[in-house]
Structures are given as C-alpha cells and as structure tokens.
C-alpha positions as CSV (number, residue, x, y, z in Angstrom):
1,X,-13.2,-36.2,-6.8
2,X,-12.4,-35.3,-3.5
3,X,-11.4,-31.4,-5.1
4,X,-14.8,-31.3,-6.8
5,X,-16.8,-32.6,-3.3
6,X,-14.6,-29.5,-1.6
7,X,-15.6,-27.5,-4.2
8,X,-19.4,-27.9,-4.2
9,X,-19.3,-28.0,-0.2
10,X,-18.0,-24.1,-0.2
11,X,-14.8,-25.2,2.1
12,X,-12.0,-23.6,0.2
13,X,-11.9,-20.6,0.9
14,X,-10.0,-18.3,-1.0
15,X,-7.3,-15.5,-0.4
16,X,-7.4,-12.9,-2.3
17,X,-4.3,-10.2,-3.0
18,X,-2.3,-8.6,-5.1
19,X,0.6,-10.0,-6.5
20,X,3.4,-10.4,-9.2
21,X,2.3,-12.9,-12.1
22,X,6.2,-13.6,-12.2
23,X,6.8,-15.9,-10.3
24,X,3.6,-18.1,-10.7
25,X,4.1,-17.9,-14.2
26,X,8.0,-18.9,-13.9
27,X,7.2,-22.3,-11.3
28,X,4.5,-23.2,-13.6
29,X,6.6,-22.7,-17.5
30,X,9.7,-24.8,-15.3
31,X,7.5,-27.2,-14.0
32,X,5.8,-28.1,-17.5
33,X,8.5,-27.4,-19.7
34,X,10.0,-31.1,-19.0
35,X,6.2,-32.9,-19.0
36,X,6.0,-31.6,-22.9
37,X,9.6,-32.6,-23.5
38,X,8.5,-36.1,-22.3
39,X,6.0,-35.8,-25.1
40,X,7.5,-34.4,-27.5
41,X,6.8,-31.6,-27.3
42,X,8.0,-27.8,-27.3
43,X,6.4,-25.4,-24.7
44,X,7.4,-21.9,-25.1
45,X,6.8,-19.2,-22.2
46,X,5.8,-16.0,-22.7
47,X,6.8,-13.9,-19.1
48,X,4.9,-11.3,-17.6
49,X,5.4,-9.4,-14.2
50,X,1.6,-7.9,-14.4
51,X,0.4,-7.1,-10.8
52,X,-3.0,-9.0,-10.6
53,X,-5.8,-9.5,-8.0
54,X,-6.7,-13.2,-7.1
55,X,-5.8,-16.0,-5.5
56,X,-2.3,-16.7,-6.3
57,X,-2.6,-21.0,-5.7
58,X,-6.3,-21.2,-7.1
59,X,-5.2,-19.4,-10.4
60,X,-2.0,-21.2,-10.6
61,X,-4.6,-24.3,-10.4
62,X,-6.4,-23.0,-13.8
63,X,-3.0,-23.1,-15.3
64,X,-2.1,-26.3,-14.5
65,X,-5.4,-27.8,-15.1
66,X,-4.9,-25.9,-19.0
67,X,-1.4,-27.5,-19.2
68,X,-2.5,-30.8,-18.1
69,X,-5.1,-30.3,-20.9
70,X,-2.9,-29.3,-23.3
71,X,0.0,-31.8,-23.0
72,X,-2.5,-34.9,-22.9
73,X,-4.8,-34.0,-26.1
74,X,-1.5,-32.6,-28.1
75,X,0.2,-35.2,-30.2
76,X,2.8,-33.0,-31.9
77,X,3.6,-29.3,-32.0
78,X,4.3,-26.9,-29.6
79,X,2.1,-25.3,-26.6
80,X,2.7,-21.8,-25.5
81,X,1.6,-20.3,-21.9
82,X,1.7,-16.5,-21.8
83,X,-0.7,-13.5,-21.2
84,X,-2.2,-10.6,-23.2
85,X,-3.2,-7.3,-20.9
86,X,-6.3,-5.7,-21.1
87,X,-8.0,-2.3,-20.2
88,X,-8.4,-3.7,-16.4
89,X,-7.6,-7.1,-17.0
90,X,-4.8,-9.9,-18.1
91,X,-6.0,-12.7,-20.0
92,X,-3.9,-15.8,-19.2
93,X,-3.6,-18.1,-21.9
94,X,-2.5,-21.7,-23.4
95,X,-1.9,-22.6,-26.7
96,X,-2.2,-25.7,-28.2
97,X,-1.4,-27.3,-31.4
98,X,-3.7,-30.0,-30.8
99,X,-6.5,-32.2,-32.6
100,X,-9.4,-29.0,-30.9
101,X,-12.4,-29.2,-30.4
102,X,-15.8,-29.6,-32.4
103,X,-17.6,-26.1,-32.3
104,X,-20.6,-27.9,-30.5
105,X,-19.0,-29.4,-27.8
106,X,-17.0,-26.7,-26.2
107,X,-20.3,-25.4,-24.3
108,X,-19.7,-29.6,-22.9
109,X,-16.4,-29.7,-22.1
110,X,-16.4,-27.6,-18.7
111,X,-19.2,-30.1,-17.5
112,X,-18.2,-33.3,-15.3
113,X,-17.0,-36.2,-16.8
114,X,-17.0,-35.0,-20.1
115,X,-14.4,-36.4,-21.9
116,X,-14.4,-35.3,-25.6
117,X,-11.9,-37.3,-28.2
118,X,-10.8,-35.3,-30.8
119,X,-11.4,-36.7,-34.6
120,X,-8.5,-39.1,-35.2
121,X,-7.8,-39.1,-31.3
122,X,-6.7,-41.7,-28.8
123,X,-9.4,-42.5,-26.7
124,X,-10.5,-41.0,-22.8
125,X,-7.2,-40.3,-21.3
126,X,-8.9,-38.5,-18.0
127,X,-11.4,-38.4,-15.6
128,X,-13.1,-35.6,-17.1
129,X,-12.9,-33.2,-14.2
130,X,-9.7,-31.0,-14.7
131,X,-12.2,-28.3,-16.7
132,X,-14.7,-28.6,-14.5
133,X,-12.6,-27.5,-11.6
134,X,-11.3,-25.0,-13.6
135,X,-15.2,-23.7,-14.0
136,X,-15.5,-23.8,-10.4
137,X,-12.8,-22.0,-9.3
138,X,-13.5,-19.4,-11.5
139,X,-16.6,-18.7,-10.6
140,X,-15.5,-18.8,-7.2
141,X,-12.9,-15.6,-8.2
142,X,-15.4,-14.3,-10.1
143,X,-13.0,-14.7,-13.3
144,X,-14.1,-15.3,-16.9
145,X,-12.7,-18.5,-18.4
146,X,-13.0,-19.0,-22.1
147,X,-12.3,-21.3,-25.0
148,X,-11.5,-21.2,-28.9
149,X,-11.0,-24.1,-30.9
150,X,-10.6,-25.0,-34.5
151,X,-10.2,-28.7,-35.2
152,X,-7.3,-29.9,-36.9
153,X,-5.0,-26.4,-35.4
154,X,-5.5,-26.6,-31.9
155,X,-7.3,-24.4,-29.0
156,X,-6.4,-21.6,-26.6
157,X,-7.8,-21.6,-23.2
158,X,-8.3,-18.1,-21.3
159,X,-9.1,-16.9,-18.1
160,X,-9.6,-13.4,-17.1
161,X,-7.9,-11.8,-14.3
162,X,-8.4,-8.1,-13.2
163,X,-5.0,-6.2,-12.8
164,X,-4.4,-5.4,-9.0
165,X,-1.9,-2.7,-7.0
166,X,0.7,-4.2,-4.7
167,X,0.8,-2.2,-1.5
168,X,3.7,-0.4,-0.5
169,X,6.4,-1.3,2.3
170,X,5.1,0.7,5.3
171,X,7.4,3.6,6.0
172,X,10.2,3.9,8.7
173,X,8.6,5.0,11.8
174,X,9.4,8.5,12.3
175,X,12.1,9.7,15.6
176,X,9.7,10.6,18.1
177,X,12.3,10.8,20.9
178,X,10.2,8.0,22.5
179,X,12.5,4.9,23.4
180,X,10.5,1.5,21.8
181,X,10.3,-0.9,24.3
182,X,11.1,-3.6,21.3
183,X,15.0,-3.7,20.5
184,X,14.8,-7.4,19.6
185,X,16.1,-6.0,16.0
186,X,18.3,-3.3,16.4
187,X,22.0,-3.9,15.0
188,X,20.4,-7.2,13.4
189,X,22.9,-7.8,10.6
190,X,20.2,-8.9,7.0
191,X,21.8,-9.8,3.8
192,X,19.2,-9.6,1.4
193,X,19.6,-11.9,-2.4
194,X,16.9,-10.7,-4.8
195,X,17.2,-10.4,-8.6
196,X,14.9,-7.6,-8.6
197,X,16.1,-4.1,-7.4
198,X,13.1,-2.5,-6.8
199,X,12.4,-5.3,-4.3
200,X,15.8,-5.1,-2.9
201,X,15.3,-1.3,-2.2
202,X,12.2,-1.7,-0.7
203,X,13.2,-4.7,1.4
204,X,16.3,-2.5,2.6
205,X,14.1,0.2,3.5
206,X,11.4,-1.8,5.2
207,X,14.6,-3.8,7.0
208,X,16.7,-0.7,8.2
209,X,13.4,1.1,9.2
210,X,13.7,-1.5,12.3
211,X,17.2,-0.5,12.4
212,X,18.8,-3.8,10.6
213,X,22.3,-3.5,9.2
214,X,21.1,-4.0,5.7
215,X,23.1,-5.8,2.4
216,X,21.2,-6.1,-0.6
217,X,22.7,-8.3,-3.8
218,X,21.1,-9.8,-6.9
219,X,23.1,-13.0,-6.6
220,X,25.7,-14.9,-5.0
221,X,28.8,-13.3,-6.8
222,X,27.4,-9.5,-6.5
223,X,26.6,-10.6,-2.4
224,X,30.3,-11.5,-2.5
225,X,31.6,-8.2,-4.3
226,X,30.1,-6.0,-1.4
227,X,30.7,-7.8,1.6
228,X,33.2,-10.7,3.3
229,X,30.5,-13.7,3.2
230,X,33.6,-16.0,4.6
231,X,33.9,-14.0,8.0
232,X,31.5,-11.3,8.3
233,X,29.0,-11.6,10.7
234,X,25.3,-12.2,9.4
235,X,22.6,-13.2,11.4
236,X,19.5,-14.1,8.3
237,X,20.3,-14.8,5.0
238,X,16.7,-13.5,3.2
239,X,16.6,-14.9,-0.1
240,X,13.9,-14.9,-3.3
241,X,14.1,-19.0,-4.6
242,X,13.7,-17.4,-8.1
243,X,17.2,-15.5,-9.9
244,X,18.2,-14.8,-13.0
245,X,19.7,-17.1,-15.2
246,X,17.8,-20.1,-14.1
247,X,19.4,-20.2,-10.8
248,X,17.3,-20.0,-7.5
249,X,17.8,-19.3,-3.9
250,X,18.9,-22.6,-2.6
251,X,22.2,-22.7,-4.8
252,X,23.2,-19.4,-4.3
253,X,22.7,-19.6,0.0
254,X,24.4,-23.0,-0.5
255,X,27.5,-21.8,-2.5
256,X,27.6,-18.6,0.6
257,X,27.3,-21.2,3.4
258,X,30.0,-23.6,2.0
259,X,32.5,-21.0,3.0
260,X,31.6,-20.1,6.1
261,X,32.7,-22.1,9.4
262,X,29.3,-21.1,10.8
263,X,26.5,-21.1,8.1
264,X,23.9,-18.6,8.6
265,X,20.4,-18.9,9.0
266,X,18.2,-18.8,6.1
267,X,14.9,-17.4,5.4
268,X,13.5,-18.7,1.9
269,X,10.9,-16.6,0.1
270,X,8.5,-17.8,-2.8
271,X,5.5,-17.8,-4.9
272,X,5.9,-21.4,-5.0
273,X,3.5,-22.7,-3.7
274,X,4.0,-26.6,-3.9
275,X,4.5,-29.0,-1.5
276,X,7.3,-30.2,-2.8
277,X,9.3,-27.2,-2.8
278,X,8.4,-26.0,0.6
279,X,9.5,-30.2,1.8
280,X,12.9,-29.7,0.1
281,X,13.2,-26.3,1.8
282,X,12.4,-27.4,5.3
283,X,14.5,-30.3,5.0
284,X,17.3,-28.1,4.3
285,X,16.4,-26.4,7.6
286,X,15.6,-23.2,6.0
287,X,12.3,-21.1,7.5
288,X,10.1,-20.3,4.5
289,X,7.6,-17.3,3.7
290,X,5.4,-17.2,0.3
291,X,4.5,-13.8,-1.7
292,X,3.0,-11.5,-1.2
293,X,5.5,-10.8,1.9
294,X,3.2,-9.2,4.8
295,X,5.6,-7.0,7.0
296,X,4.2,-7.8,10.4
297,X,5.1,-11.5,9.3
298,X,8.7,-10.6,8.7
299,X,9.1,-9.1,11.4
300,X,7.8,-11.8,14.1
301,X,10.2,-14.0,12.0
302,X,13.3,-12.0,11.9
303,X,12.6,-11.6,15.7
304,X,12.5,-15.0,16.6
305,X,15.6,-15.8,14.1
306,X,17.7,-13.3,16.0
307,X,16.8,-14.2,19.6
308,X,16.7,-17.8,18.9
C-alpha cells in the first residue's frame, strides 16, 4: 500500500542509465533460486550481459514482483527467468509452469486488488497489488509489460526494455607540463578483483590516469600469483561482490586480509541493490559504491580512503 500511495503521488523518482543486465539478473536468479527450492520447485536462469537503459532498482522491482508471481501461483514444475533481444530492445521474461490464466482476465490482473485463482487453485494468496506495481512502474519507464497465458501450461510475463550504451572511462588527462594542484592520488597503491577483464582494463586505465599504482586480478588466487598480498603495501582493495564460480567479493577480500598483519581497506562495488547486502557490507566496515561506477565518485572516495 504504502508503494502504490508513492506511486500515484509521483514521489519516486527514477534514475535512469545505462547499465549491465548481469549483475541484476545474477542477485535476482541467487536470490529466488532458494524461494522455488522451498517450493519445490526448479528455477533455471538464463544469463545475459545486454547493456540496457532504465532504472536498474525499479526494473529489478518488475522482476521480483514476476518471481513473487510465479513462485506463489506454481504448484509444480519449473520457472525460468531469462531475456530474448530485440532490434532496440530486450524483453525480460518469466516462465511459469503454473495453473495460467483464463484468456479474459489477463486485461484484470494488472488492476488493484485483483486477485485471480486459477481453475483447481488454492485460494487468494496476496494482496493483489504486486502487478499493479509492476504497471506503474512501467509506465513510469515508459516500458511495455506484457502477458501470455494458457491454462493448464503456465504464463510468461514480459517487459520491454530498450538496449542502452555504457559510457566510456574518461581518458588520462594529457601532460600539459602544468603541475595539478591535486596529488592526494599520486603513488596510491589500488589492487583491483574483477571477474571481467574488460572492466579490469578500463578500471586500470581510469586508476593509473590519476597516477595509482595499479594491480588488476580476476580472483583471490590470480591477485596472489602477481603480487605479495601478505607484505606488500596496498592502500584500497576495490572489488566487484559478484565472481565467477559463485564466489563474491567479500570471501575473496576476506581470504587476502586473513594474511595480512594489517588488512587493507576495502571498497565494495555492486548492482546489488538490497538493503541487506549493503547492511552486511557496512558492518564489515567496507565503503560501498553501486553500478554504474561514476568516475568523479571514485575519485572523491579513493581520496578520502588514502588521506584518511
């Protein structure tokens, strides 16, 4: 209620950027994955690193509101969460193997408190307001959000996101023989844990165009192949919370820090966007920065990290 009342009042107002569906996807198959196991269920994940325009938490809100969906009115079977690209677009999807939807209804089920129960359903298991956030939102991005059904096979939920262009790391600053007044970087030693080397590249460039000493790695083990992490000096550990192989951020700065006699400061970045994440993070004493990474941002952090 008190999302619909923000909703209708205009107060959310949203940011709009580029950004990688990756990790969104990712948080949201991990986060799900063991809510359909509790059921019974099998959700399989489709992955997709599509760059897309919108508002990375309000679409990640769609999702969950199609999961939610999904898992509740789904009594056996799998559900599936993936995407399908268009000309200009990505059509985000879920799958369901559910009871679906009578053809009449689905013009009803995006309006409040409608609550439809599938023949041979249980009965009203919601409020009835999950799809008619996800109506709201969308016409709020200005996407498209669709529905199929067939009763007795299940339903697919869409919505329509138009493909966006991630901006490029802003280039070194060219030698003008002109002395900066701001050396609060210079010499800063960076190690840099991404399982992405394209990122890792750009971060290094980005990072030694303010004159950083620069390590890049894709995990904890290739960190520890290039460099001493025991007794070198490092003054930021910047890491992504989401690696290969299931791992993440916090285990791999963890397993770095347990050797040191000093750990190093961490900077923690993510498309994570829930609150429970960024808690668990800050409690670790950790700074944290979400995607899309803006450089000025970096920079006043890194700053204050190395003259703190």
């Amino acid at each position: 209620m008190v999302d619909i009342s923000k909703l209708d009042a205009g107060v959310i107002t949203p940011d709009v950027t580029a950004f990688d569906l990756r990790d969104l996807l990712n948080n949201i198959a991990r986060e799900f994955r063991q809510m359909a196991l509790a059921e019974g269920l099998r959700l399989d994940f489709v992955p997709s690193s599509a760059i897309v325009h919108s508002d990375s938490q309000l679409l990640a809100r769609i999702l969950r509101n199609f999961l939610t969906n999904a898992i509740r009115y789904t009594e056996q079977g799998r559900i599936v969460l993936g995407c399908r690209r268009q000309a200009n677009h990505v059509l985000l999807q879920v799958w369901d193997t559910g009871a679906g939807i009578p053809g009449d209804k689905l013009s009803e089920i995006f309006q409040e408190f409608k609550r439809i129960r599938p023949m041979g359903g249980q009965g009203d298991k919601g409020l009835g307001l999950g799809l008619a956030i996800v109506d709201k939102i969308a016409r709020m991005l200005g996407h498209e959000v669709s529905v199929s059904s067939e009763e007795g096979r299940g339903s697919v939920f869409s919505v329509r996101v138009p493909l966006g262009k991630l901006r490029p790391a802003p280039p070194a600053p060219r030698d003008t023989g002109v002395v900066s007044a701001d050396h609060g970087l210079s010499g800063a030693r960076v190690w840099v844990i991404d399982n992405d080397l394209a990122i890792c590249q750009g971060m290094k460039t980005l990072l030694e165009g303010w004159d950083c000493q620069v390590v890049t790695a894709i995990s904890a083990d290739d960190l520890a192949a290039k460099v001493d992490v025991v007794n070198a000096r490092v003054d930021l550990i910047l890491a992504d919370y989401h690696l290969d192989n299931d791992e993440n951020g916090v285990d791999a700065v963890a397993i770095i820090n347990r050797q040191r006699h000093r750990p190093a400061p961490v900077l923690m970045i993510t498309a994570n966007y829930t609150n429970e994440l960024k808690q668990h993070i800050r409690e670790l004493g950790y700074l944290l920065m979400n995607k899309p990474v803006k450089p000025l941002k970096l920079r006043s952090v890194l700053t204050h990290v190395i003259r703190t």
